[in-house]
Legacy VTK file of the C-alpha trace (Angstrom):
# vtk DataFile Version 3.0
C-alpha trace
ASCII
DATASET POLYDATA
POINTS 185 float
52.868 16.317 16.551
51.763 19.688 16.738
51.927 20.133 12.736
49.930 17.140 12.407
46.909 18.304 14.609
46.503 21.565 12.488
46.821 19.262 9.577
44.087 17.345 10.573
42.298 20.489 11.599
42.238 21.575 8.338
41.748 18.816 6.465
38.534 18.104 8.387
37.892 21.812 7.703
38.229 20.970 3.990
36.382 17.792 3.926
32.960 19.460 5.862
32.851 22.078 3.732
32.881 19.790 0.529
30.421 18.144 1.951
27.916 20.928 1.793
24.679 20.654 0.030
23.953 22.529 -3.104
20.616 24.136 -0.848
23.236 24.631 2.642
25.669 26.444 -0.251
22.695 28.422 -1.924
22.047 29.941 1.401
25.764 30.194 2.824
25.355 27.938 5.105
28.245 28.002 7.759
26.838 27.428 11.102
27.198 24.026 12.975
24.757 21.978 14.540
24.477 18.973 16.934
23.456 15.789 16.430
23.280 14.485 19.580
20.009 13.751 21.813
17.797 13.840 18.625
15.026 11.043 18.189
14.204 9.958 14.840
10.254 9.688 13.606
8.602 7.792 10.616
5.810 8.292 8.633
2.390 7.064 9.081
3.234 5.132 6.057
6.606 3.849 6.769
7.851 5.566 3.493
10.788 8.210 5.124
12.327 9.156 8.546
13.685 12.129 9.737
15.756 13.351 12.675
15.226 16.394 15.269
15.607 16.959 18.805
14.097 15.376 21.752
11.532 18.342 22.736
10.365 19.317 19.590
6.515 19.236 19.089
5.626 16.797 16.506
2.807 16.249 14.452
1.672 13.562 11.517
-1.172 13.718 8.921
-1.678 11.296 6.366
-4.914 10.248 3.766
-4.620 8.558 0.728
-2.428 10.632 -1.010
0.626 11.685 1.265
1.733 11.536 4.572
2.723 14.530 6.424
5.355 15.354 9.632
5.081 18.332 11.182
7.757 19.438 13.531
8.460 22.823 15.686
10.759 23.772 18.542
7.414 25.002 20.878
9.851 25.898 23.582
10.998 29.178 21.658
8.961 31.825 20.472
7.397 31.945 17.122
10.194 34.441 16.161
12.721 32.837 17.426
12.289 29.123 15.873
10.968 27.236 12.603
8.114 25.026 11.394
9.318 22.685 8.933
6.566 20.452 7.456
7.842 16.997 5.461
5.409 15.492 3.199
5.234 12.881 1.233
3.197 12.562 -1.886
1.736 10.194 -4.759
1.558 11.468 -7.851
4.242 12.611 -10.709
5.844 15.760 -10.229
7.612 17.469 -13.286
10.170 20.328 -12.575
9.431 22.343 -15.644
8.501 26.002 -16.590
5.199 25.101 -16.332
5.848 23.684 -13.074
7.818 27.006 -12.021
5.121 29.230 -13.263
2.600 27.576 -10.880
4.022 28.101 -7.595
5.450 31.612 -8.468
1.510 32.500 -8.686
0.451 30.585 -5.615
2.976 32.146 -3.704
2.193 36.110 -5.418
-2.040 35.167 -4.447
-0.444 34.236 -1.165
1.018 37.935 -0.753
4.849 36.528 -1.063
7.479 38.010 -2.872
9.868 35.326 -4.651
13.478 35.861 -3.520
15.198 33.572 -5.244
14.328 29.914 -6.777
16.626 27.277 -8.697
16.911 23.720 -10.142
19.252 21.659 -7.866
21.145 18.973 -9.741
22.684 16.089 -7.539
23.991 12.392 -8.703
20.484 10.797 -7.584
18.122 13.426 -9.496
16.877 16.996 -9.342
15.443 19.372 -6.796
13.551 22.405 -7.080
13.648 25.102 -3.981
11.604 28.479 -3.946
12.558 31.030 -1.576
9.592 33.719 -0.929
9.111 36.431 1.735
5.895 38.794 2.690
4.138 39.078 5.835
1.703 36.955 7.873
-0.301 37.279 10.950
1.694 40.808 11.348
4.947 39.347 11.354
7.850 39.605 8.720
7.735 35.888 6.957
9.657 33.510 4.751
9.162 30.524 3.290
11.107 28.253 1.799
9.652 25.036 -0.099
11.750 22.171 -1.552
9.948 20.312 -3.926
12.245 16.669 -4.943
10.581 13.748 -7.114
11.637 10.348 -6.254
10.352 8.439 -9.023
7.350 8.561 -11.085
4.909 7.793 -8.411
5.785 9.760 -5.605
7.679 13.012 -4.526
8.433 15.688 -1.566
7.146 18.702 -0.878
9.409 20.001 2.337
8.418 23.820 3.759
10.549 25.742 6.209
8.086 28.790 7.547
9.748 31.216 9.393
8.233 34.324 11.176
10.071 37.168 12.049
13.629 38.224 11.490
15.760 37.705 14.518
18.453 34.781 13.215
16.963 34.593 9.993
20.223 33.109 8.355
21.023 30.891 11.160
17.294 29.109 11.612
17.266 29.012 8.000
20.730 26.504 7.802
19.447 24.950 10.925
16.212 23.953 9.278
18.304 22.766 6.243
20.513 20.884 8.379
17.586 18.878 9.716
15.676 18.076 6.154
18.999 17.090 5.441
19.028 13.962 8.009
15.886 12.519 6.025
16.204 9.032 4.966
14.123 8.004 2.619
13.177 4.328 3.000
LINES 1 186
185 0 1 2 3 4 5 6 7 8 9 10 11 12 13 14 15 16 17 18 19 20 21 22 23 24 25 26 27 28 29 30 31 32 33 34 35 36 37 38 39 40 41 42 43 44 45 46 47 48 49 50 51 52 53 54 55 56 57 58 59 60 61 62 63 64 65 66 67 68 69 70 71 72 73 74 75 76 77 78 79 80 81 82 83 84 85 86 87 88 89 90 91 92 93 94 95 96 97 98 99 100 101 102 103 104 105 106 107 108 109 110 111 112 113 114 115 116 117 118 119 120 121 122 123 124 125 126 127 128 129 130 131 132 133 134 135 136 137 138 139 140 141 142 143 144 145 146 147 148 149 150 151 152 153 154 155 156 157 158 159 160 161 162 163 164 165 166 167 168 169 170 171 172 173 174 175 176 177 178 179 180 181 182 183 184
């Protein structure tokens, strides 16, 4: 009996892990989070839903062109939590050099510092992800933008902003953890 707990220990050890994302593995993700007392919102346009807790501060923007969520735990400090921003747009997005090239400059005229960027390749399609630090409103900052097409009329444009260092790691995989429970309808 005892032999068979630890087996199943480890197995569902084993089976978690595999079941990492490419952007939770780019960032050594390891940390666990709950899913329980979360409420999920949809877009103004019905297009994609996504999952966070109960007491976060939400808020939605939409025009012709895309349809926003923007989400925040307001009952922590600004260095202690995350914005993350989901947005839906029209248009075609290509992930190529030229592509690349373009938000490497926005982000250097923005005063960021590119830490790291790559192509993510899944079964479904390709993902792009930019990782960028500098310093805003006198804080240490990062941002971290995911950029995924979904076909050739629309695409996302997901951006974790993070002030301050305290947790870094952790609030980054939590933030991942969360664009991760998007469903895209």
């Amino acid at each position: 009996m005892k032999n068979g707990l630890i087996f199943s220990i480890v197995l569902l050890f084993f089976i978690s892990c595999k079941n990492k994302s490419e952007l939770a593995s780019e960032f050594d993700c390891h940390f666990n989070f709950s899913n329980s007392e979360l409420k999920t919102l949809t877009d103004i346009n019905k297009n994609y839903s996504i999952s966070i807790p109960n007491h976060w501060k939400i808020s939605y923007y939409y025009d012709e062109y895309q349809s926003d969520i923007y989400v925040a735990d307001t009952l922590k400090s600004l260095t202690s939590t995350y914005i993350l921003n989901f947005s839906n747009k029209k248009g075609t997005l290509l992930l190529d050099e030229n592509f690349k090239n373009k938000i490497h400059s926005e982000l250097l005229e923005n005063g960021l510092e590119v830490i790291k960027d790559k192509k993510l390749q899944n079964k479904e399609n390709s993902s792009y992800y930019i990782y960028a630090k500098g310093t805003r409103n006198q804080f240490s900052y990062c941002q971290i933008q995911l950029y995924k097409p979904l076909d050739n009329h629309s695409f996302f444009d997901i951006k974790i902003e993070i002030y301050g260092d305290q947790q870094l790691e952790e609030r980054i995989c939590e933030a991942i953890h969360y664009i991760e429970l998007l469903q895209i309808h």
